[in-house]
C-alpha positions in Angstrom: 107.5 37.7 -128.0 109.8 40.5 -129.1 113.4 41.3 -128.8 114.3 38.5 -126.2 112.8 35.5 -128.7 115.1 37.0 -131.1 117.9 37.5 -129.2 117.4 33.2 -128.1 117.2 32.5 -132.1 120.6 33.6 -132.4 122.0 32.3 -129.1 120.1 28.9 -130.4 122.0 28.8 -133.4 125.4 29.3 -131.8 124.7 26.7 -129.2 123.7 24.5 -131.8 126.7 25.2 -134.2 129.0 24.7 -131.5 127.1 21.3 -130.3 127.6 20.4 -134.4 123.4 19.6 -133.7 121.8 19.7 -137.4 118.1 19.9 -135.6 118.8 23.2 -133.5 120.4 24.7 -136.6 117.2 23.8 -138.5 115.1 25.2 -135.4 117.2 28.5 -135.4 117.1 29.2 -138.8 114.5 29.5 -141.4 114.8 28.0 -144.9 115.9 28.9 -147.5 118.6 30.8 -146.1 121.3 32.9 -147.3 124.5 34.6 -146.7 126.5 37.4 -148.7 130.3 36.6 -147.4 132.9 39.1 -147.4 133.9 38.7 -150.8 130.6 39.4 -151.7 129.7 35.6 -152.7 126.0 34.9 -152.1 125.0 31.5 -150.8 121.4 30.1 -150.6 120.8 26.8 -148.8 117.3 25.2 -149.2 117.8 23.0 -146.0 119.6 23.0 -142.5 121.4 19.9 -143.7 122.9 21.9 -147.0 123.9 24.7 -144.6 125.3 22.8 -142.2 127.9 20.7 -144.4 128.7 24.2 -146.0 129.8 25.5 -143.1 131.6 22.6 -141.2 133.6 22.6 -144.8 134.6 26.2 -144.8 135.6 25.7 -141.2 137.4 22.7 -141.1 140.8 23.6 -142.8 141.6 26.4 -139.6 140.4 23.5 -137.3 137.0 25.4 -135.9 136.2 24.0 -132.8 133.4 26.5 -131.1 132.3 30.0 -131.8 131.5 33.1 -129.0 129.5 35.8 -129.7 131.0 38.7 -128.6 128.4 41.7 -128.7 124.9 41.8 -130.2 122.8 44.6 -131.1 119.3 44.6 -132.1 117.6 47.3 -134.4 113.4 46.3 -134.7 112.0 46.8 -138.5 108.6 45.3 -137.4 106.7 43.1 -135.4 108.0 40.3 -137.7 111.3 41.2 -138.4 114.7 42.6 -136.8 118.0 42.9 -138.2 121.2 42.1 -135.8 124.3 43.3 -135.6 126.8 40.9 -134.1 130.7 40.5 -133.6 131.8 36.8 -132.7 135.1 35.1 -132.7 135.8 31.6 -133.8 138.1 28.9 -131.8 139.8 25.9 -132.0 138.9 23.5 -129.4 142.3 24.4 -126.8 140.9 27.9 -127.1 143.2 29.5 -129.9 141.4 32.1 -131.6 141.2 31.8 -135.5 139.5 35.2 -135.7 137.2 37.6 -134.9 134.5 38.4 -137.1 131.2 41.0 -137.7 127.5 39.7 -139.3 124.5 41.3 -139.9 121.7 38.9 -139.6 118.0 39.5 -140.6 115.7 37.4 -138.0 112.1 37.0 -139.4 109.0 35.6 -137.4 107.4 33.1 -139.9 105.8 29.6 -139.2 105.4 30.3 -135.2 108.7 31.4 -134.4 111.7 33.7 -135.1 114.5 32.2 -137.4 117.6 33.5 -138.9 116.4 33.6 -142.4 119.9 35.4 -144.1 122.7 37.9 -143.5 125.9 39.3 -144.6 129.5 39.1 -142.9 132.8 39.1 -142.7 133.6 35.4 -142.4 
């Protein structure tokens, strides 16, 4: 338990955004959840289905097909929480990149696993 079970939450939640799967979302992140987006709108969503639509709606006008994370590092608070700092670009499904983007996400160990439970980004 440590830095690689948080370093799988985040890979889960990419796998599962790009697989548009609602339950691995809801696995990889904890509820409520929240984001502070580039323009400094905050967002909470109470469940994986709210979060979910949100983002296949702010996606869907550049035609979002997939997302790669680019680089990840880690930075350990405590044994129940890390913050990570990642870089990731989004594509449309031939593989045209719609752009590249930075996050910080907090990952918290609650309930028997490590979850996403917020962050703060660029995109």
């Amino acid at each position: 338990m440590g830095e690689q079970a948080v370093r799988n939450a985040i890979d889960h939640y990419f796998s599962s955004l790009n697989a548009k799967d609602l339950h691995g979302v809801s696995v990889a992140c904890h509820f409520p959840h929240f984001r502070v987006m580039g323009n400094n709108t905050i967002y909470e969503w109470k469940t994986a289905d709210d979060l979910f639509r949100w983002f296949q709606s702010h996606v869907s006008d550049d035609g979002w097909g997939y997302s790669e994370l680019d680089e990840l590092t880690l930075e350990k608070f405590n044994d129940h929480k890390y913050h990570a700092s990642l870089q990731f670009g989004r594509y449309q499904a031939d593989g045209t990149l719609i752009g590249n983007y930075k996050s910080l996400y907090i990952i918290i160990f609650k309930d028997g696993r490590w979850g996403i439970t917020g962050g703060s980004g660029s995109g």
